[in-house]
Predicted model as a PDB file, atoms N, CA, C, CB and O in Angstrom, pLDDT in the B-factor column:
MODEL        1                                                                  
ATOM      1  N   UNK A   1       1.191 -14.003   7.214  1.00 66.00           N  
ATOM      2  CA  UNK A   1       2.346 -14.710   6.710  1.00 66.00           C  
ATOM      3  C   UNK A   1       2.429 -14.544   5.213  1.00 66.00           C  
ATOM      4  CB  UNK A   1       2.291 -16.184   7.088  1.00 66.00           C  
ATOM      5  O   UNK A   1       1.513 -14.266   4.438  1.00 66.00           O  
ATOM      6  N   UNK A   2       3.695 -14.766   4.958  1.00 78.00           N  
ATOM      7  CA  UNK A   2       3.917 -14.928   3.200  1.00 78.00           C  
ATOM      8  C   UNK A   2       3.724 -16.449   2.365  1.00 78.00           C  
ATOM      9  CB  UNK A   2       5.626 -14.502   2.867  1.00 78.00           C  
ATOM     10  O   UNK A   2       4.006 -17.584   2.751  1.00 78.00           O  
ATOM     11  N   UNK A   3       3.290 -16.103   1.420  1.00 84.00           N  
ATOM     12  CA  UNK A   3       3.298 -16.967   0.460  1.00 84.00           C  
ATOM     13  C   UNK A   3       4.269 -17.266  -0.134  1.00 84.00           C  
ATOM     14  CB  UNK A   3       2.647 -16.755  -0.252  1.00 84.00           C  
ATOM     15  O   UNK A   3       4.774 -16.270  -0.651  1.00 84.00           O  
ATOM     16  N   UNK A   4       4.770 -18.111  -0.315  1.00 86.00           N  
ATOM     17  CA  UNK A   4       6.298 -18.152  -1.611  1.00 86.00           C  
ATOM     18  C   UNK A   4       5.971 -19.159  -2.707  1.00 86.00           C  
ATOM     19  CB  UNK A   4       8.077 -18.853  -0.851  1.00 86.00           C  
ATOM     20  O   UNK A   4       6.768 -19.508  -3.578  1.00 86.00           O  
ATOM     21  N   UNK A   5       4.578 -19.638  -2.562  1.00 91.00           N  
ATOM     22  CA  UNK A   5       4.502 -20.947  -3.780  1.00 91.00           C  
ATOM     23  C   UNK A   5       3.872 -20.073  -5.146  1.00 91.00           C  
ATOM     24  CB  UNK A   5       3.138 -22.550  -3.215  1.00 91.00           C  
ATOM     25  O   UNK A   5       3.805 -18.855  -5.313  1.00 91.00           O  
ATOM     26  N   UNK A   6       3.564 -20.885  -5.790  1.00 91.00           N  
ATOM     27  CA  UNK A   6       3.359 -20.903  -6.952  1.00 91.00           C  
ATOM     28  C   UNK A   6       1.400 -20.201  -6.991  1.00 91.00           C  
ATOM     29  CB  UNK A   6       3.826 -22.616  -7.487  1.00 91.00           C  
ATOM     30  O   UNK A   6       0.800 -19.588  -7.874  1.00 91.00           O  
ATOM     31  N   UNK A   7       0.940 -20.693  -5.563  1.00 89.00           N  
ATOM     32  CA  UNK A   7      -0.466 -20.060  -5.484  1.00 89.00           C  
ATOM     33  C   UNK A   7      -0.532 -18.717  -5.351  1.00 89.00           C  
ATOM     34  CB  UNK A   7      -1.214 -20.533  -4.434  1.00 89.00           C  
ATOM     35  O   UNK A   7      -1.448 -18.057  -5.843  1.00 89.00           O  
ATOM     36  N   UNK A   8       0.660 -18.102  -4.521  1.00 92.00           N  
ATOM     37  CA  UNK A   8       0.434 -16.648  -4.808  1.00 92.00           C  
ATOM     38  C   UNK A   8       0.593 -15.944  -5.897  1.00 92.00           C  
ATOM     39  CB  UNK A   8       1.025 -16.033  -4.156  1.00 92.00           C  
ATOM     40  O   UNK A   8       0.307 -14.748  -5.831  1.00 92.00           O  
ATOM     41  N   UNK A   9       1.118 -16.538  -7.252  1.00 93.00           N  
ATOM     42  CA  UNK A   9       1.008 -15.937  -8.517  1.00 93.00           C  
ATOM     43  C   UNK A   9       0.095 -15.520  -8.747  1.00 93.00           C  
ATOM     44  CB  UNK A   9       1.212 -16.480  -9.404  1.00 93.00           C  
ATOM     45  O   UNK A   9      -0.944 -16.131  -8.496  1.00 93.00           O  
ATOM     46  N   UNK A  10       0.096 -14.127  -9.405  1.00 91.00           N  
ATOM     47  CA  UNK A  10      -0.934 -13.944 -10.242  1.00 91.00           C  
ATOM     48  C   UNK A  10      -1.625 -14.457 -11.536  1.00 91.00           C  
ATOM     49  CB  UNK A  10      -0.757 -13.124 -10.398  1.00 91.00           C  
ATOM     50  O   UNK A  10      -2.682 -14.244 -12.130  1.00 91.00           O  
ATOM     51  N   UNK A  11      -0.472 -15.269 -11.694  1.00 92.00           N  
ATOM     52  CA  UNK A  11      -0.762 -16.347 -13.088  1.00 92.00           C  
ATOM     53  C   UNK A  11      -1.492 -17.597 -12.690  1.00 92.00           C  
ATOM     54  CB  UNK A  11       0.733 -16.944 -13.847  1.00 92.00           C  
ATOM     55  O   UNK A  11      -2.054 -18.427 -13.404  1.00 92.00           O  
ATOM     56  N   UNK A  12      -1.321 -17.529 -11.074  1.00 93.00           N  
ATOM     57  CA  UNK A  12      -1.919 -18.836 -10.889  1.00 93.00           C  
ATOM     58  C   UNK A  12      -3.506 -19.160 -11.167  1.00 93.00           C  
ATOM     59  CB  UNK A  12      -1.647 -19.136  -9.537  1.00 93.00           C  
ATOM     60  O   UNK A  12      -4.143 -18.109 -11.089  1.00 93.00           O  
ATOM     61  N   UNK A  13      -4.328 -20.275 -11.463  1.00 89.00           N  
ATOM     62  CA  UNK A  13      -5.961 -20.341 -11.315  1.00 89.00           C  
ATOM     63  C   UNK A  13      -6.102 -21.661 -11.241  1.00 89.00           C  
ATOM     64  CB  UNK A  13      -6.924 -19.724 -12.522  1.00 89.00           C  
ATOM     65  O   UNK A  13      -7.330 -21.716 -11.186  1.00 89.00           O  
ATOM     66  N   UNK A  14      -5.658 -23.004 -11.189  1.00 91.00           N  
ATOM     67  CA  UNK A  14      -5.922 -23.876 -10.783  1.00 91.00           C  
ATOM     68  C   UNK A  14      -6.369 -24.015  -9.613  1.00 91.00           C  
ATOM     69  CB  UNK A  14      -5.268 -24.370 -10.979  1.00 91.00           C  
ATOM     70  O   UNK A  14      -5.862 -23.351  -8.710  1.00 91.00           O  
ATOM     71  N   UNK A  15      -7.505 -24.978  -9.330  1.00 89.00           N  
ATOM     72  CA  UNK A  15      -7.820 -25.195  -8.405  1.00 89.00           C  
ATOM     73  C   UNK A  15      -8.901 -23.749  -7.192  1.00 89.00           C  
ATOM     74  CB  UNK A  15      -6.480 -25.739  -8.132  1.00 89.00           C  
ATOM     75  O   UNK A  15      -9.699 -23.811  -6.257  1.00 89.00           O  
ATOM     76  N   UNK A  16      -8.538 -23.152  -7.638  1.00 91.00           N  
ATOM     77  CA  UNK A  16      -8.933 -21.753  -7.283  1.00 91.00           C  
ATOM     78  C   UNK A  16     -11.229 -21.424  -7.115  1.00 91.00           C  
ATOM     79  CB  UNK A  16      -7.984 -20.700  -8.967  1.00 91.00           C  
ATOM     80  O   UNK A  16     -11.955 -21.512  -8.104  1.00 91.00           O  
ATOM     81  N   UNK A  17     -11.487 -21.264  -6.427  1.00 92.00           N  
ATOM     82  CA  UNK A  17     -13.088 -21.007  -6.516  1.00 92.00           C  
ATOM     83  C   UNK A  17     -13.199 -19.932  -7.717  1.00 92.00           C  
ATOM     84  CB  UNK A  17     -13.814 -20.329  -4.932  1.00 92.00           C  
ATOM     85  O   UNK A  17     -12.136 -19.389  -8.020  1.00 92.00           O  
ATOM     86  N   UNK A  18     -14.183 -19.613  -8.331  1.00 95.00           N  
ATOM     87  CA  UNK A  18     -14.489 -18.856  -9.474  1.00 95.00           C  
ATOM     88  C   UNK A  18     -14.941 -17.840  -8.568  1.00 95.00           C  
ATOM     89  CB  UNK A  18     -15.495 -19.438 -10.631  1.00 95.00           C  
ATOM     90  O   UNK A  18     -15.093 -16.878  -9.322  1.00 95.00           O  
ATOM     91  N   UNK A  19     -15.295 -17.407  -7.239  1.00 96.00           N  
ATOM     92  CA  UNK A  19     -15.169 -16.090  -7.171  1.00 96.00           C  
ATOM     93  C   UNK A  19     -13.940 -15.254  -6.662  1.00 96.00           C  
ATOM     94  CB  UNK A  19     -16.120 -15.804  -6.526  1.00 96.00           C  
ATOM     95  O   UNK A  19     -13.578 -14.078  -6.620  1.00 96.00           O  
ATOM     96  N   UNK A  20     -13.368 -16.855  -6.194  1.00 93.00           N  
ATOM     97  CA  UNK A  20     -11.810 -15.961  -5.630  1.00 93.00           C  
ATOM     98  C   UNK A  20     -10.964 -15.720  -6.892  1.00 93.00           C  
ATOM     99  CB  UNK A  20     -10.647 -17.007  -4.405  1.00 93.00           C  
ATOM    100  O   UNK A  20      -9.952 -15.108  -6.550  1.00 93.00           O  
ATOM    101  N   UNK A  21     -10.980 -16.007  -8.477  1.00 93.00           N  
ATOM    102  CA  UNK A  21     -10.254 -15.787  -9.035  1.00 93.00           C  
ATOM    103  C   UNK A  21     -11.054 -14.170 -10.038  1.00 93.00           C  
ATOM    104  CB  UNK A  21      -9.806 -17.220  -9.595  1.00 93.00           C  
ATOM    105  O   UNK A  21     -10.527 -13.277 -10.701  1.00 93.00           O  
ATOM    106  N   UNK A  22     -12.233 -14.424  -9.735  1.00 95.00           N  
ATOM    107  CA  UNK A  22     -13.295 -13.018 -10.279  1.00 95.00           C  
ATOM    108  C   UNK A  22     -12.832 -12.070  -9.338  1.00 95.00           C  
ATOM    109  CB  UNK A  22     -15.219 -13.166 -10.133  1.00 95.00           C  
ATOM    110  O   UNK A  22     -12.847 -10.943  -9.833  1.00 95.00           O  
ATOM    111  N   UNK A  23     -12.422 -12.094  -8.158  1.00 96.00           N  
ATOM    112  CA  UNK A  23     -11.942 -10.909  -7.291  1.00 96.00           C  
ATOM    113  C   UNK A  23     -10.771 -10.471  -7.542  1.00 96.00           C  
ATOM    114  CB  UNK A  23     -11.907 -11.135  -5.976  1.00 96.00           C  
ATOM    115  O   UNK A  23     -10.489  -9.300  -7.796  1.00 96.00           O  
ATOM    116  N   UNK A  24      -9.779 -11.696  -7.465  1.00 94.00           N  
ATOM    117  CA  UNK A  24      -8.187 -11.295  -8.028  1.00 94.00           C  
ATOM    118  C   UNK A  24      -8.284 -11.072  -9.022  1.00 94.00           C  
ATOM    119  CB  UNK A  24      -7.069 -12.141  -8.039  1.00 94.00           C  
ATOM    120  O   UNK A  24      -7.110 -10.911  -9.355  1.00 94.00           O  
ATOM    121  N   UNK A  25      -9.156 -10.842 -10.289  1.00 94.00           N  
ATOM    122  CA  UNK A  25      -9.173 -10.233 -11.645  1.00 94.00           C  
ATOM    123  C   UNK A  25      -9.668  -8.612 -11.409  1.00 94.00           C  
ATOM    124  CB  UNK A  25     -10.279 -11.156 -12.702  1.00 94.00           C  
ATOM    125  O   UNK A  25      -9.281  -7.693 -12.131  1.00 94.00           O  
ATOM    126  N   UNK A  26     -10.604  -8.449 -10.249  1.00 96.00           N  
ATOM    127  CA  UNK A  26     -11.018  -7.054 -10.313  1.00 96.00           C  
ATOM    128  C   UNK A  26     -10.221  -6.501  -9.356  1.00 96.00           C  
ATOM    129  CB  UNK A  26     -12.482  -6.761 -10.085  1.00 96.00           C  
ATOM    130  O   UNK A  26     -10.327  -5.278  -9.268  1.00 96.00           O  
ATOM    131  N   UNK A  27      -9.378  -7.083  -8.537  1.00 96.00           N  
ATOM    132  CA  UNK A  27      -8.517  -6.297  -8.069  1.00 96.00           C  
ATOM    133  C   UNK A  27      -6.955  -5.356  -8.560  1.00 96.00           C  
ATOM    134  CB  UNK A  27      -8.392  -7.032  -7.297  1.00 96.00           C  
ATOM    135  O   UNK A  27      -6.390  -4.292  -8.305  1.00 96.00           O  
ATOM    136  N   UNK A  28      -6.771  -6.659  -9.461  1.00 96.00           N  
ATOM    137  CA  UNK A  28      -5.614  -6.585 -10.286  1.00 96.00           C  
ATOM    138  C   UNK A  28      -6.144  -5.124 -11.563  1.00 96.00           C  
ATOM    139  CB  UNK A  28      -5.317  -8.448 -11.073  1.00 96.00           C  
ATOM    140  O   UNK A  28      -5.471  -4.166 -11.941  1.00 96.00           O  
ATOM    141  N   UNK A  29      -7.315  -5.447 -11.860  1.00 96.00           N  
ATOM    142  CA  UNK A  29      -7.786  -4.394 -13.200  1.00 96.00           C  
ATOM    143  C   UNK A  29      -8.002  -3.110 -12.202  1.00 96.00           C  
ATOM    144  CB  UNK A  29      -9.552  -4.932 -14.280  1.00 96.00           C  
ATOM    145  O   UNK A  29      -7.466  -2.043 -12.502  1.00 96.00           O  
ATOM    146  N   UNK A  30      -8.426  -3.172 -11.565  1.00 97.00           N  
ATOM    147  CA  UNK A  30      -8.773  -1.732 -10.209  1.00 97.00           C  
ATOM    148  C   UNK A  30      -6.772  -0.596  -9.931  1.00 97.00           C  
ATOM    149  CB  UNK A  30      -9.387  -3.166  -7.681  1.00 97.00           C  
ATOM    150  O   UNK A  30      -6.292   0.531 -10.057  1.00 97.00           O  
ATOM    151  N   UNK A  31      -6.454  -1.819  -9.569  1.00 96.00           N  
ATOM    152  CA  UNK A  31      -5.215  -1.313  -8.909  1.00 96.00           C  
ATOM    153  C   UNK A  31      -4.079  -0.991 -10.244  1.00 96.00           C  
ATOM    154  CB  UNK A  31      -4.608  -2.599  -7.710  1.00 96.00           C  
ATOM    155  O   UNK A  31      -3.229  -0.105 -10.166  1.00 96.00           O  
ATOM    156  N   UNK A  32      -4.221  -1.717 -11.221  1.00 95.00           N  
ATOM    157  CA  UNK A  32      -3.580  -1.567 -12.665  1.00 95.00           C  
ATOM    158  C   UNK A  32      -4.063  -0.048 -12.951  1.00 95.00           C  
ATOM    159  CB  UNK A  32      -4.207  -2.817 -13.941  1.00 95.00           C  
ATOM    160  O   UNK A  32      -3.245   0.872 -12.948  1.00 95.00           O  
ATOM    161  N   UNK A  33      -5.916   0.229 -13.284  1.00 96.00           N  
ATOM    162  CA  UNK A  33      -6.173   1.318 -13.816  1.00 96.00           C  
ATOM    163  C   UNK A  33      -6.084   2.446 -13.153  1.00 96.00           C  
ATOM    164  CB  UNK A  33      -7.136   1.255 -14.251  1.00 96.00           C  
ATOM    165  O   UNK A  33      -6.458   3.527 -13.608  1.00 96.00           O  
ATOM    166  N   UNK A  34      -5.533   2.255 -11.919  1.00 93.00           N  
ATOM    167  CA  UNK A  34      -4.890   4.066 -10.996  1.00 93.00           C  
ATOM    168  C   UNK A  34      -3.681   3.830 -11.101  1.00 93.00           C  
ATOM    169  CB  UNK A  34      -5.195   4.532  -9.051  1.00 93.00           C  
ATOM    170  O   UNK A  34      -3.129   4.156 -10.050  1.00 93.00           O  
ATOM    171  N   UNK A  35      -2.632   3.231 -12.191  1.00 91.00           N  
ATOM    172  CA  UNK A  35      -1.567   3.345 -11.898  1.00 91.00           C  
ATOM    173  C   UNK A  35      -0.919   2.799 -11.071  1.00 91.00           C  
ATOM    174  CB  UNK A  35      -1.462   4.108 -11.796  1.00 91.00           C  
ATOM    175  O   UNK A  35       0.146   3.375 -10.849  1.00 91.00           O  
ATOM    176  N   UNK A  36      -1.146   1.664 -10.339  1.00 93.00           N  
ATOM    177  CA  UNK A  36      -0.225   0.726  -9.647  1.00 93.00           C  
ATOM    178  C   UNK A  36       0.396  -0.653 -10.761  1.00 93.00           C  
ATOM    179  CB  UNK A  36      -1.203   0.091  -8.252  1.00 93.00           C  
ATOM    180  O   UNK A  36      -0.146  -1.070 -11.784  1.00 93.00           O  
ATOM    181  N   UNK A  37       1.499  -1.053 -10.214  1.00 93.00           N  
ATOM    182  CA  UNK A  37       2.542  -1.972 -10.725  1.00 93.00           C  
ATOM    183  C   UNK A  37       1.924  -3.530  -9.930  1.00 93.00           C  
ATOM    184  CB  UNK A  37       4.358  -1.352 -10.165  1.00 93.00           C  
ATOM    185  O   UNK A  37       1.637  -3.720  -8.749  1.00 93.00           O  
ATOM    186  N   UNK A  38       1.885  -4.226 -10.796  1.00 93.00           N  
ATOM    187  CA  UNK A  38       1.437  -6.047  -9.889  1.00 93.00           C  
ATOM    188  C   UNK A  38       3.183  -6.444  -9.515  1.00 93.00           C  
ATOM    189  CB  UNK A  38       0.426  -7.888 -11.535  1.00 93.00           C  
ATOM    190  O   UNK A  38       4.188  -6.223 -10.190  1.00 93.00           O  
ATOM    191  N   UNK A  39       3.052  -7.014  -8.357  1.00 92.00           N  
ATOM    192  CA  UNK A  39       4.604  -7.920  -8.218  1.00 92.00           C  
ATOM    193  C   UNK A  39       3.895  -9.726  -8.808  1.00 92.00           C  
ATOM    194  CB  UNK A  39       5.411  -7.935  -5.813  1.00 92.00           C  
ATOM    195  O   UNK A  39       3.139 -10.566  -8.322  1.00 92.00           O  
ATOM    196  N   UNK A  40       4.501  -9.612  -9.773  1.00 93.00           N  
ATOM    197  CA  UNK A  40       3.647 -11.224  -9.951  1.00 93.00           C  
ATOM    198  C   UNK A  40       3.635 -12.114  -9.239  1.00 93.00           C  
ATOM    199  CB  UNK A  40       3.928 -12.012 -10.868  1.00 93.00           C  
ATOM    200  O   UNK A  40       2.760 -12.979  -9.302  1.00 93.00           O  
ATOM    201  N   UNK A  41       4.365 -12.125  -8.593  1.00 93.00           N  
ATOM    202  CA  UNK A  41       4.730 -13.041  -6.999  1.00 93.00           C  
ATOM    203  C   UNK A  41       3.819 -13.147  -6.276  1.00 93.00           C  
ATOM    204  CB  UNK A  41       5.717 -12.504  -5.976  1.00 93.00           C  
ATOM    205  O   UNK A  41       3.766 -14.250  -5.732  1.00 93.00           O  
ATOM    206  N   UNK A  42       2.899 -12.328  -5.968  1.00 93.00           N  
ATOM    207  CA  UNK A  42       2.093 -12.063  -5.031  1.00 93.00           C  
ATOM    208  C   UNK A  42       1.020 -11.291  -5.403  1.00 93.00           C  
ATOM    209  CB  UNK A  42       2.695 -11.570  -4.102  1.00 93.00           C  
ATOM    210  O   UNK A  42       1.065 -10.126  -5.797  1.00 93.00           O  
ATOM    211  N   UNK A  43      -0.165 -12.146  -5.230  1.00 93.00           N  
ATOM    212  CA  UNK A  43      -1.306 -11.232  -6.057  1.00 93.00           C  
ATOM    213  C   UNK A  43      -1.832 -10.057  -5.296  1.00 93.00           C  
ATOM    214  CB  UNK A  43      -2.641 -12.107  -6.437  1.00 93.00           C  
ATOM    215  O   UNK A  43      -2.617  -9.321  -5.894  1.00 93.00           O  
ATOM    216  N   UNK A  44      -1.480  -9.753  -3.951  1.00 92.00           N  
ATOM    217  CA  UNK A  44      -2.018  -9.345  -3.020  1.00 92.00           C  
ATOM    218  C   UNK A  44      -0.943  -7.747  -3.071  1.00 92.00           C  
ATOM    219  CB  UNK A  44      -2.027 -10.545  -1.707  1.00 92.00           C  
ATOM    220  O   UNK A  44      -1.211  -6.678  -2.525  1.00 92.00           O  
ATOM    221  N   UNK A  45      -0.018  -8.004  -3.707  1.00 92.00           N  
ATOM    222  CA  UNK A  45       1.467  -7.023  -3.368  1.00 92.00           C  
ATOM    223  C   UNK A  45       1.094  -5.613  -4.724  1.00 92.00           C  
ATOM    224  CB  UNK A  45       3.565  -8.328  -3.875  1.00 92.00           C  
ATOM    225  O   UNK A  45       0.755  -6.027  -5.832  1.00 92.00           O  
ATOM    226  N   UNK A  46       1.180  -4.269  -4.539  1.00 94.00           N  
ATOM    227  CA  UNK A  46       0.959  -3.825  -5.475  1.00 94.00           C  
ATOM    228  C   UNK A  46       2.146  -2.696  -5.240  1.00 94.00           C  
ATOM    229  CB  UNK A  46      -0.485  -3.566  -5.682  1.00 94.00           C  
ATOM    230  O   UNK A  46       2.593  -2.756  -4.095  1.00 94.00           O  
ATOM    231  N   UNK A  47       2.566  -1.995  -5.814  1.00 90.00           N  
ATOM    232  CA  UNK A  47       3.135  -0.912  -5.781  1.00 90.00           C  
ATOM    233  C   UNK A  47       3.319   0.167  -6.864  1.00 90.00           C  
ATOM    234  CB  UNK A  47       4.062  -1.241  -5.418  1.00 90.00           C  
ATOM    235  O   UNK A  47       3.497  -0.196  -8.026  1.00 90.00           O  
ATOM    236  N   UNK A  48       3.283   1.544  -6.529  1.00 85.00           N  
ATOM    237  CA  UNK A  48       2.742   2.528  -7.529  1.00 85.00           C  
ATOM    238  C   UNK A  48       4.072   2.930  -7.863  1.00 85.00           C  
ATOM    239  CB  UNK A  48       1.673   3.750  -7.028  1.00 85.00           C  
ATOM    240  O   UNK A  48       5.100   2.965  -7.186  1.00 85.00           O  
ATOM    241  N   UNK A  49       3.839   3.217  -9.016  1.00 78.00           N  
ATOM    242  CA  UNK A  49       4.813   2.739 -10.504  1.00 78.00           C  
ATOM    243  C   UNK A  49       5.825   4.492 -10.224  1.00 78.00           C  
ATOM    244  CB  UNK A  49       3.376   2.556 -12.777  1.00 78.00           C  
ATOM    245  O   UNK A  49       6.997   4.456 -10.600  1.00 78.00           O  
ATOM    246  N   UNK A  50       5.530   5.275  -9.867  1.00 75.00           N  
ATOM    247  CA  UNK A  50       6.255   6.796  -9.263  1.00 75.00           C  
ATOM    248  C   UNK A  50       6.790   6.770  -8.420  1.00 75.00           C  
ATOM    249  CB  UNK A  50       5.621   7.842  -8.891  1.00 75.00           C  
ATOM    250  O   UNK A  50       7.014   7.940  -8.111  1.00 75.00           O  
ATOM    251  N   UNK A  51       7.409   5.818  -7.411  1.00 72.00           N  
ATOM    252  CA  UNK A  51       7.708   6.331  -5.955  1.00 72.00           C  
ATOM    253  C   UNK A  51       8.950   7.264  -5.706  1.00 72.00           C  
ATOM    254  CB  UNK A  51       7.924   5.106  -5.053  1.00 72.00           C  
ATOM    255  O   UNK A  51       9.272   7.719  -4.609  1.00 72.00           O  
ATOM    256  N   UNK A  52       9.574   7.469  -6.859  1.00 76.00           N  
ATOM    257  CA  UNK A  52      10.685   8.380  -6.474  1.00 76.00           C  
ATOM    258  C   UNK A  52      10.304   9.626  -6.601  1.00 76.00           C  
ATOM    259  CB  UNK A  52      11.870   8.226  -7.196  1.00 76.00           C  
ATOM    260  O   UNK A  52      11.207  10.400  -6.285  1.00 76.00           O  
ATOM    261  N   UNK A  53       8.983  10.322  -7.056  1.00 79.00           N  
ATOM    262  CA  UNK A  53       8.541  11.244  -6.847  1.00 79.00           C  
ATOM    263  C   UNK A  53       7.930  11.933  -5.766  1.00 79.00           C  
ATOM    264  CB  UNK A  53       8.123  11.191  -7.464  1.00 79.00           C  
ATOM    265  O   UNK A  53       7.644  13.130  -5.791  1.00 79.00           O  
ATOM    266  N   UNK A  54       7.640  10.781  -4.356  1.00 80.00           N  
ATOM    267  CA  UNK A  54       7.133  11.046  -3.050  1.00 80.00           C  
ATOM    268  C   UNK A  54       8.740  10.343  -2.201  1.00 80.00           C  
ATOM    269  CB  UNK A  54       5.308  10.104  -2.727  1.00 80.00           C  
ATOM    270  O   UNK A  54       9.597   9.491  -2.437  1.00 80.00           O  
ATOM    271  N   UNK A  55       8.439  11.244  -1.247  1.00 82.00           N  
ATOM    272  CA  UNK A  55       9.651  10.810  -0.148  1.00 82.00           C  
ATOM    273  C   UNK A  55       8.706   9.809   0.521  1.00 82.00           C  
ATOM    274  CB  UNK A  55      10.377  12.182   1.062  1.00 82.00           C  
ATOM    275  O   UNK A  55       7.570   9.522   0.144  1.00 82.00           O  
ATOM    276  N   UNK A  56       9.373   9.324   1.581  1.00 82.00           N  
ATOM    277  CA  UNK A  56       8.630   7.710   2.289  1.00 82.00           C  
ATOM    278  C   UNK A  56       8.417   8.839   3.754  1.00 82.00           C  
ATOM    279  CB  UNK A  56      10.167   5.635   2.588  1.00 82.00           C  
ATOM    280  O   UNK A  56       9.166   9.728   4.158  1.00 82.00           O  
ATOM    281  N   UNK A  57       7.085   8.355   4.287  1.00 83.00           N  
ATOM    282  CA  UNK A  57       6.798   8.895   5.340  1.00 83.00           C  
ATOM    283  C   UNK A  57       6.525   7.557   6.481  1.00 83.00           C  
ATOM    284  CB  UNK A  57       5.605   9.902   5.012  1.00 83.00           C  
ATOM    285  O   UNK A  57       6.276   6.368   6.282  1.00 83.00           O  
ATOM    286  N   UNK A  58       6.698   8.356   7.734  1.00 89.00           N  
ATOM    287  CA  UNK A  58       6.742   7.183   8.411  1.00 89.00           C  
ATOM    288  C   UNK A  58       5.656   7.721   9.558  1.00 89.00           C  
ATOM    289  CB  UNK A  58       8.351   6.685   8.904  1.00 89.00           C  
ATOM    290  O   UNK A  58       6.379   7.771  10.553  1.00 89.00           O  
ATOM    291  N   UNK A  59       4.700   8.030   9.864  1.00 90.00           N  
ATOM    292  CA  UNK A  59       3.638   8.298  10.489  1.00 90.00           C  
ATOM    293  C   UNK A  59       2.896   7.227  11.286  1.00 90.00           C  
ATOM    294  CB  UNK A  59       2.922   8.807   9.633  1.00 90.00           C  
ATOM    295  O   UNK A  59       2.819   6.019  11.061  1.00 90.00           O  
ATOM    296  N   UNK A  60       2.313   8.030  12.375  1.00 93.00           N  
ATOM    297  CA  UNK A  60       1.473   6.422  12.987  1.00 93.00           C  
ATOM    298  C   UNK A  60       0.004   6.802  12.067  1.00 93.00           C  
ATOM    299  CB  UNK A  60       1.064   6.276  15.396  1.00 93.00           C  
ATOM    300  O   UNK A  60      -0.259   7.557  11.130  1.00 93.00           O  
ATOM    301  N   UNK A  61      -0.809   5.756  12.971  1.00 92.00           N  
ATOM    302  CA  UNK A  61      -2.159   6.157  12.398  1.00 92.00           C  
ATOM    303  C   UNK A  61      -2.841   7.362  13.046  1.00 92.00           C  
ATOM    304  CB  UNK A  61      -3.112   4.996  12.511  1.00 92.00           C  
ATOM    305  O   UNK A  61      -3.661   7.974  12.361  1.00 92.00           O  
ATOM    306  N   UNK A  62      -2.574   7.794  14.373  1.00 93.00           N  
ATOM    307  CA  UNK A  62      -2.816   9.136  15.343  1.00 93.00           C  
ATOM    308  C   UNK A  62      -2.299  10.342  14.143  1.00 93.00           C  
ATOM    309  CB  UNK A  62      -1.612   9.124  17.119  1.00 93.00           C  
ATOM    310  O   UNK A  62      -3.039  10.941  13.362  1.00 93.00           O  
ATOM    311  N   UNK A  63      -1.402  10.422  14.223  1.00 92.00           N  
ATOM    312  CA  UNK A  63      -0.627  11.551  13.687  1.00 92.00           C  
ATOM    313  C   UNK A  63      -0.879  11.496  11.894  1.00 92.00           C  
ATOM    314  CB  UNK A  63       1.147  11.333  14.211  1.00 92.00           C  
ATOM    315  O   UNK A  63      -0.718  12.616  11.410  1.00 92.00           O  
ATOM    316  N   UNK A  64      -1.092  10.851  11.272  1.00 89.00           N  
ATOM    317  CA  UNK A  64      -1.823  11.176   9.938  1.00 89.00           C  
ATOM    318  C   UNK A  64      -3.318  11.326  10.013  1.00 89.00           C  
ATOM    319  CB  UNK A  64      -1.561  10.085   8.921  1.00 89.00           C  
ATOM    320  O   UNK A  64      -3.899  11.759   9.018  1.00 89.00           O  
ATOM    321  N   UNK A  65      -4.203  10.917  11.420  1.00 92.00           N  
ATOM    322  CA  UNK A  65      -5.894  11.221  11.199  1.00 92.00           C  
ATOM    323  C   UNK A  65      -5.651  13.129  11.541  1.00 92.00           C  
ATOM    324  CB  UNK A  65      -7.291  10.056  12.811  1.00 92.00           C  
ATOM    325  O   UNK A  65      -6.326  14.073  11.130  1.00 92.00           O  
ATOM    326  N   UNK A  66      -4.522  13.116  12.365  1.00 91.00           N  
ATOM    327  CA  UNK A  66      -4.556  14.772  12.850  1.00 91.00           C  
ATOM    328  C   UNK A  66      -4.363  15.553  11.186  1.00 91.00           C  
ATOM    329  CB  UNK A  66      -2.852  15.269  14.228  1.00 91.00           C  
ATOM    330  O   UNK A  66      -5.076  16.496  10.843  1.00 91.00           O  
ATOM    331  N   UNK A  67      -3.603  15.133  10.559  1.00 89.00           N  
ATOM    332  CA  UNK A  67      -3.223  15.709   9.589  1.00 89.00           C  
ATOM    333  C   UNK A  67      -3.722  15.635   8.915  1.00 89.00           C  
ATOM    334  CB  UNK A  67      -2.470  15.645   9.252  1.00 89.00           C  
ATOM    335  O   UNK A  67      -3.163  16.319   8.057  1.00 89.00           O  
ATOM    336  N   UNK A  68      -4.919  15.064   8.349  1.00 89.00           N  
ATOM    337  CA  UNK A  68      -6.317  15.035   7.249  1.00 89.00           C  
ATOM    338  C   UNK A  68      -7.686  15.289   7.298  1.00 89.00           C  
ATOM    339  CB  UNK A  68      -6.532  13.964   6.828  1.00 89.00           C  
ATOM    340  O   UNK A  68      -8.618  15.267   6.494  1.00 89.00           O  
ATOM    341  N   UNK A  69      -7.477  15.624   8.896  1.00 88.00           N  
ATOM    342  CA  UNK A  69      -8.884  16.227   9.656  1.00 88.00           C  
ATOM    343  C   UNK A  69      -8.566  18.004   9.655  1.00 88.00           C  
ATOM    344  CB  UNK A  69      -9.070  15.470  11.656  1.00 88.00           C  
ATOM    345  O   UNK A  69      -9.388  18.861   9.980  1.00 88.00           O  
ATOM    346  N   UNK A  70      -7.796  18.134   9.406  1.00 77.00           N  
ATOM    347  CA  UNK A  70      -7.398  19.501   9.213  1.00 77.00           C  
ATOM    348  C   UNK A  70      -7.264  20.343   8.036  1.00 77.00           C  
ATOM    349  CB  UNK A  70      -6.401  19.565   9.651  1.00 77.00           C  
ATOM    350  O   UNK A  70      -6.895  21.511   8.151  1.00 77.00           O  
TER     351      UNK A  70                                                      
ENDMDL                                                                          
END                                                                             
């Protein structure tokens, strides 16, 4: 399910355990330093900052293991 409050911010830390907010810090610095975009909305949401440079593929998981085992 989605979040829509104010806890799924990435700004959020109240109330929060100190390792769940040490994870959402190394996730956010991980996914930042290859070039992904944060949706601040959602700490969990990332998206890479190029996408008009790849077309959208729509593959199952069968048919992309064929295609990387090869």
């Amino acid at each position: 399910f989605d979040n829509f409050t104010e806890l799924a911010h990435h700004s959020y830390t109240d109330k929060l355990d100190t390792v769940v907010r040490e994870n959402r810090i190394l996730l956010k610095t991980i996914m930042e330093k290859y070039g992904f975009k944060i949706l601040e909305s959602e700490w969990w949401h990332y998206t890479w900052k190029s996408t008009e440079k790849y077309e959208v593929l729509d593959l199952s998981f069968k048919k992309l293991q064929k295609i990387i085992s090869h």
